[in-house]
C-alpha angles and dihedrals in degrees: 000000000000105000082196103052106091091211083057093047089045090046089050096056110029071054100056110010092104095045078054101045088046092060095039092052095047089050106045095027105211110345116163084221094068093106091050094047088045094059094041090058091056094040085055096047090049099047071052111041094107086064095067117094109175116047091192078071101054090102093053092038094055093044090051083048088052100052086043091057092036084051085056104040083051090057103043085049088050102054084040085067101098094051081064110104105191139034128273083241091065088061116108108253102243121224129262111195083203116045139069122233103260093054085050092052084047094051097045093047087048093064095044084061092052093047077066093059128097105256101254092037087061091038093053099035088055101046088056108027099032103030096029097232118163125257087250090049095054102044086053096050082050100048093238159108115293081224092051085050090056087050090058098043087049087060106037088049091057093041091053111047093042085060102037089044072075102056119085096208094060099038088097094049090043096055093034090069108271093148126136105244094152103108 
């Protein structure tokens, strides 16, 4: 692919945008910032694109490219945590045309949850356990070993589910068998 030709820039991402968006969604839950990211994650594969050398691979390159955006976006917003001056119960709930409330609340919650996780842990435990992606897949996302993703997962799952076993919210997806018996 032409990194210069605008038709092959357009295919590439009218082709992947929503397997991106859809990453980068998982990983991140709602976050105003998706399209930019979006974007971002497509601006850096292109700048790329001579790297690849398999084309067979694009889907797991720009998905790598994604959790790697997505790693980043999670630690700026982390360190801009102190600039933010109210609580994330004082946002407006948005709507989700959907869902009912209480999935809302769940979802909401659950991200909450995940805000409490060690980046690659959350990264890792999203991608698997929210996107169903499988544990290659993940690790390749990652960049890494398929035995340091199962240590992740290992402890985001613990992590998790010790935090979200507090949540009231969670507690029925929690008994009816939402565990994460994946691995």
């Amino acid at each position: 692919m032409a990194a210069d030709d605008p038709s092959a820039r357009a295919e590439l991402f009218d082709r992947y945008a929503p397997h991106v968006q859809r990453v980068l969604a998982r990983v991140l839950g709602h976050d105003s910032e998706l399209p930019d990211l979006l974007h971002e994650v497509f601006a850096r594969a292109l700048a790329q694109i001579d790297r690849l050398d398999d084309p067979s691979a694009l889907k797991a390159w720009l998905t790598a490219i994604a959790v790697f955006t997505a790693r980043e976006h999670i630690r700026r917003r982390m360190r801009g945590r102190w600039l933010r001056f109210f609580a994330s119960e004082d946002l407006p709930d948005l709507p989700v045309a959907t869902a009912g409330e209480d999935v809302r609340e769940s979802l909401r919650v659950t991200y909450e949850v995940l805000d409490r996780l060690g980046v690659d842990d959350r990264i890792a435990f999203a991608l698997r356990f929210i996107d169903g992606l499988e544990l290659g897949d993940v690790a390749a996302a990652c960049g890494v070993s398929i035995n340091t993703i199962k240590r992740r997962l290992a402890r985001a799952e613990k992590r998790f589910l010790m935090l979200a076993r507090r949540e009231p919210s969670l507690h029925d997806w929690l008994e009816g068998g939402a565990r994460c018996d994946r691995t």
